[in-house]
N, C-alpha and C positions, 0 to 999 in steps of 0.2 A: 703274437710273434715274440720267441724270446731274442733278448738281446745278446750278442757273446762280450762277454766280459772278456776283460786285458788286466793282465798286473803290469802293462807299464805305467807309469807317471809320468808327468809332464816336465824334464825341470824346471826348477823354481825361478832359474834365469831367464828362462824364454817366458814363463808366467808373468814376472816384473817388467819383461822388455816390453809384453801388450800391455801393459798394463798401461807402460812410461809411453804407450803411444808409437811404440816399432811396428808398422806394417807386415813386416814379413813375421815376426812372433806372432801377432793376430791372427795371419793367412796360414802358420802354423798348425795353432792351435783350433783354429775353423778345421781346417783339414785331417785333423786327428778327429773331431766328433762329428764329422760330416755325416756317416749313415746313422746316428746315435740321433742329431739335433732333428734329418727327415724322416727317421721312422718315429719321434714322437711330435711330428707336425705334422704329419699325414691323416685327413681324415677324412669320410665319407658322409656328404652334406647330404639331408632331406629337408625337403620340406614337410608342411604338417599331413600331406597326403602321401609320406611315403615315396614320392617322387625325386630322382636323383638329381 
């Protein structure tokens, strides 16, 4: 699956604000790479028999 890429950036004040521990910059910035952070944790587990 390709990703689509963005030229925005994040500013650097809401990056400091999670940083300093501000919820809403956090829940910000969670929510800018939300399909980014579940499309590379998404995976499709077998076991040793090929079983899902």
């Amino acid at each position: 699956m390709k990703l689509k890429r963005t030229n925005k950036l994040i500013p650097i004040e809401i990056i400091r604000a999670a940083v300093n521990g501000d919820q809403f910059a956090l829940a910000y910035i969670l929510r800018v790479y939300r399909n980014y952070i579940k499309t590379l944790s998404t995976k499709i587990l077998t076991d040793n028999d090929g079983n899902l």
